[in-house]
C-alpha positions as CSV (number, residue, x, y, z in Angstrom):
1,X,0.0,0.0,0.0
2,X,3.0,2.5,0.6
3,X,4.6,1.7,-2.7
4,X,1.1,2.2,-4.2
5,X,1.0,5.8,-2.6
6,X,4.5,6.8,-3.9
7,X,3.1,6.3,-7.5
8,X,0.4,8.1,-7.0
9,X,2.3,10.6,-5.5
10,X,5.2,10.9,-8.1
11,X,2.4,10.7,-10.6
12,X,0.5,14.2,-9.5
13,X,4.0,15.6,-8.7
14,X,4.4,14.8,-12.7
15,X,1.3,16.3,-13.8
16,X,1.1,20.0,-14.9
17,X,-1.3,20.7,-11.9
18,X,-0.3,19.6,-8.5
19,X,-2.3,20.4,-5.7
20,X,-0.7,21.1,-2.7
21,X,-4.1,19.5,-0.4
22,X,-3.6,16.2,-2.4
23,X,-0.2,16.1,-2.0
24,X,-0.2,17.2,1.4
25,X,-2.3,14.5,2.1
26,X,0.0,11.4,0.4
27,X,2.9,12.5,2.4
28,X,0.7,12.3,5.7
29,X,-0.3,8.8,4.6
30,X,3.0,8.3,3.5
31,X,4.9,9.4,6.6
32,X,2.0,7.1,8.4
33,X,2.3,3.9,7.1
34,X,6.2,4.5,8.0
35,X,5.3,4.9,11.0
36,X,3.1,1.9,11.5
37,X,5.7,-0.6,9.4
38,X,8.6,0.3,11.7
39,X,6.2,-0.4,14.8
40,X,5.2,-3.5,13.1
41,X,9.1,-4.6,12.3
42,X,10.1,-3.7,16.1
43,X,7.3,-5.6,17.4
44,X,8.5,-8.2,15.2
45,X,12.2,-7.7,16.3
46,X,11.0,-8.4,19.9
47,X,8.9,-11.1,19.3
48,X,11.6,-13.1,17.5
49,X,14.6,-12.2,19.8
50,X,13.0,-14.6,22.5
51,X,14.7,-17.5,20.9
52,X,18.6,-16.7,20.4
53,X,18.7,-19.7,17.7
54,X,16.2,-18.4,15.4
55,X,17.4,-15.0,15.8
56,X,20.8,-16.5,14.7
57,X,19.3,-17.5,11.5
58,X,16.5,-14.7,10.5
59,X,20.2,-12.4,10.9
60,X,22.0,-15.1,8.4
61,X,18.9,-14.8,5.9
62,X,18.4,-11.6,5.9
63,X,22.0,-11.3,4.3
64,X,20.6,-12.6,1.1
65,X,19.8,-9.9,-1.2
66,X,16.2,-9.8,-1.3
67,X,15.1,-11.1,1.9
68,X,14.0,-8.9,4.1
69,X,12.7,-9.5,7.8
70,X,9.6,-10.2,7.4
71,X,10.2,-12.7,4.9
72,X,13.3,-14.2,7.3
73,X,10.6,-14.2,9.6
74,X,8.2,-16.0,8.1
75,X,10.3,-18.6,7.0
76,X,12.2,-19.5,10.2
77,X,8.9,-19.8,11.8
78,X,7.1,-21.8,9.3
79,X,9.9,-24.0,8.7
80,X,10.6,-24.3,12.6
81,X,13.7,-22.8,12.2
82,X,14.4,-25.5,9.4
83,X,14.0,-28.5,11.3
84,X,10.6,-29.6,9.5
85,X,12.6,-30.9,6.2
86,X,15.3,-32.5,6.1
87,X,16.5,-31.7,2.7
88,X,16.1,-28.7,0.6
89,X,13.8,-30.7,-2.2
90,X,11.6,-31.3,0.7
91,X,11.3,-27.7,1.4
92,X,10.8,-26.2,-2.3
93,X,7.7,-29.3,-2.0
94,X,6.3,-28.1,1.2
95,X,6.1,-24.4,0.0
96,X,4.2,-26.0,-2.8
97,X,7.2,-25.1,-5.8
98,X,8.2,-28.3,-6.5
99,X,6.8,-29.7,-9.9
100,X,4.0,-31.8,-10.3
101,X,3.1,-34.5,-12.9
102,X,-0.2,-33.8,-14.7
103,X,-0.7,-37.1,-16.3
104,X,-3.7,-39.4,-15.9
105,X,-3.4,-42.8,-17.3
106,X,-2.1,-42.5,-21.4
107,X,-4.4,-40.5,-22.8
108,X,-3.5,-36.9,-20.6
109,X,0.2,-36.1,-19.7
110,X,0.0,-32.2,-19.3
111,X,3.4,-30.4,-18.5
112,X,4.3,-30.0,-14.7
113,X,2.8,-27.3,-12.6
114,X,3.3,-26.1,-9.2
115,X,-0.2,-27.1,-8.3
116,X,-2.6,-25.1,-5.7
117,X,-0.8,-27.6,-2.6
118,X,1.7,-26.8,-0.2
119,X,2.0,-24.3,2.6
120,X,0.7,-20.8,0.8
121,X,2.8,-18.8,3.8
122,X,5.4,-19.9,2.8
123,X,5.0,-19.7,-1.0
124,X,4.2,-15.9,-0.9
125,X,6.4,-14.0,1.2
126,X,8.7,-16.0,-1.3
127,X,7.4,-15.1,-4.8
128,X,7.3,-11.7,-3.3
129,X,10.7,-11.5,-2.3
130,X,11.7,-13.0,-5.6
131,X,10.6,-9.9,-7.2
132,X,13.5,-7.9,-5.3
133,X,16.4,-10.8,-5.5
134,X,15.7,-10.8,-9.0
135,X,17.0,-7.6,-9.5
136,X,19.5,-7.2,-6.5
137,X,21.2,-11.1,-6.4
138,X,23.3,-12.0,-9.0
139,X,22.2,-16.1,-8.6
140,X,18.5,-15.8,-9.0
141,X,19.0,-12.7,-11.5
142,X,20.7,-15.3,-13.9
143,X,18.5,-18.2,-13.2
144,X,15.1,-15.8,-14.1
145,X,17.2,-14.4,-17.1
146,X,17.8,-17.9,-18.2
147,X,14.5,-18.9,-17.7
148,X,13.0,-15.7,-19.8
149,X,15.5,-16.4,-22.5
150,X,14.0,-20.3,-22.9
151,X,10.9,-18.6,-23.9
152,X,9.7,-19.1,-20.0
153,X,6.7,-16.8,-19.2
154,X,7.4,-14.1,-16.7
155,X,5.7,-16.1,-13.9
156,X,7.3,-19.5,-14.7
157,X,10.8,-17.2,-14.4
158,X,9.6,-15.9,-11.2
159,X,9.0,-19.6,-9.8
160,X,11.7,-21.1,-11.0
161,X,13.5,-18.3,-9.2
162,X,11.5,-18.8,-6.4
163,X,12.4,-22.4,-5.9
164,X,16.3,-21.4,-6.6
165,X,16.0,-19.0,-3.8
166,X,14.7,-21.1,-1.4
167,X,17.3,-23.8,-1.9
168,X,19.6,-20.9,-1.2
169,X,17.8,-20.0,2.1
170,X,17.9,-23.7,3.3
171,X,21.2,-23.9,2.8
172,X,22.0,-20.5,4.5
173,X,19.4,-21.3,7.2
174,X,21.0,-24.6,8.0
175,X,24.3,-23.1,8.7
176,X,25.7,-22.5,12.1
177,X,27.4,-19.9,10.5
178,X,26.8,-16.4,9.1
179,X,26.9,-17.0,5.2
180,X,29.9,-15.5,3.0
181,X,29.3,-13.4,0.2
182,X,30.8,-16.3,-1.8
183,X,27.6,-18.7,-0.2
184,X,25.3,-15.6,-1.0
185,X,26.2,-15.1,-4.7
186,X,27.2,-18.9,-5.7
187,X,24.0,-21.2,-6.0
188,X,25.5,-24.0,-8.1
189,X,25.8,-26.0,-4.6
190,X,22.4,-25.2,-3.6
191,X,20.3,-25.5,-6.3
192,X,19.9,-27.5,-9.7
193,X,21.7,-26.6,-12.6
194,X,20.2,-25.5,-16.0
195,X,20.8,-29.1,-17.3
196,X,19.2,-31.0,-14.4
197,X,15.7,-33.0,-14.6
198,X,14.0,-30.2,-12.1
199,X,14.8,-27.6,-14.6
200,X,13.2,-29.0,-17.4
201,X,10.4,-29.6,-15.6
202,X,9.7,-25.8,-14.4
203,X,6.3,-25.2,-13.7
204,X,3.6,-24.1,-16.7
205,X,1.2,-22.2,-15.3
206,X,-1.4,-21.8,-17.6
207,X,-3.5,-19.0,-18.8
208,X,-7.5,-20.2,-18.9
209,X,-7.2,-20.2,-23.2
210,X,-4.8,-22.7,-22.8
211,X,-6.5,-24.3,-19.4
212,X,-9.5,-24.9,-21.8
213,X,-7.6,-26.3,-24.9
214,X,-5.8,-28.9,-23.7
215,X,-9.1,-30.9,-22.5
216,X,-10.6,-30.3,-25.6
217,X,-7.9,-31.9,-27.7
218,X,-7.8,-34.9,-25.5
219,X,-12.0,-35.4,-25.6
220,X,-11.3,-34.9,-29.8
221,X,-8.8,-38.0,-29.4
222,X,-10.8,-39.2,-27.3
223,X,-14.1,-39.4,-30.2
224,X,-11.6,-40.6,-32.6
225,X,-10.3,-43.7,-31.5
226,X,-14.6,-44.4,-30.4
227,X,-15.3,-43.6,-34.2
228,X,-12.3,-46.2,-35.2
């Protein structure tokens, strides 16, 4: 909602008439939601500094470019400070980003999507903080470039990344150790290469034109081999 407001407010400050009430008013809100999100974050700060070990590791995560507090946060506690999977393919599948087969029998075999399972507070604050380390850390910056430049719609790039990112915060997170900028910027260790299996299997999330087609075409073979 802040970032919405400074649009709007960069936007009238672009137009040929400002007026100074409107504007007045956006940097109130502005200055107000400030406010609120650094109560919020120290509230958080508290809340989490009660247990010294996952304090330890929301402080190693939030070295990653692109993962803020709240997103530290969220994953320490869902994840029970990493103790609920015991390798990082089990975590990408418990956030609900690991591939899934769409096949039923012979006659349907779909490509792989991430599916609507898994544990949705997880999956967000990831995606969302995906859209910062995309830009800011050089790992998942190359693997949603690579992605994009396979022909990979922008959402398939951003789960891809997604998944590559949290390998990299399991790995991190695991650590008894604060992470190196080498551990930060190299993923090759924590993640699967552009060759491996999971890579080719990145999930397709469909738009509803294509949602619809693919049934169709498998109920036309399906009348065919009836007819023969």
């Amino acid at each position: 909602m802040r970032q919405q407001v400074r649009k709007q407010l960069h936007a009238l400050i672009q137009g040929p008439l400002v007026i100074a009430n409107v504007r007045a008013r956006m940097e109130i809100l502005i200055a107000t939601l400030d406010g609120q999100i650094a109560e919020v974050e120290a509230e958080l700060a508290a809340v989490v500094a009660q247990d010294t070990g996952w304090t330890a590791a929301i402080r190693r995560l939030q070295r990653i470019p692109g993962v803020g507090l709240l997103t530290a946060a969220w994953l320490v506690v869902g994840t029970l400070s990493f103790t609920l999977c015991a390798t990082a393919e089990q975590a990408t599948a418990s956030a609900g980003l690991a591939p899934m087969p769409r096949e039923s029998g012979s006659s349907l075999r779909g490509r792989a999507t991430i599916g609507r399972g898994g544990n949705g507070r997880l999956r967000t604050p990831l995606y969302m903080a995906t859209l910062s380390a995309a830009q800011h850390n050089p790992a998942i910056n190359a693997c949603y470039r690579r992605s994009r430049d396979a022909g990979k719609p922008p959402k398939v790039a951003r789960c891809a990344a997604a998944r590559k990112l949290l390998h990299l915060v399991w790995a991190i997170g695991t650590k008894q150790s604060s992470p190196s900028t080498r551990d930060i910027n190299n993923s090759n260790n924590t993640t699967p290469q552009s060759n491996s299996p999971l890579d080719s299997a990145i999930p397709y999330l469909v738009s509803p034109s294509v949602a619809k087609s693919r049934p169709s075409r498998v109920r036309t073979a399906r009348k065919q081999r009836r007819m023969n």
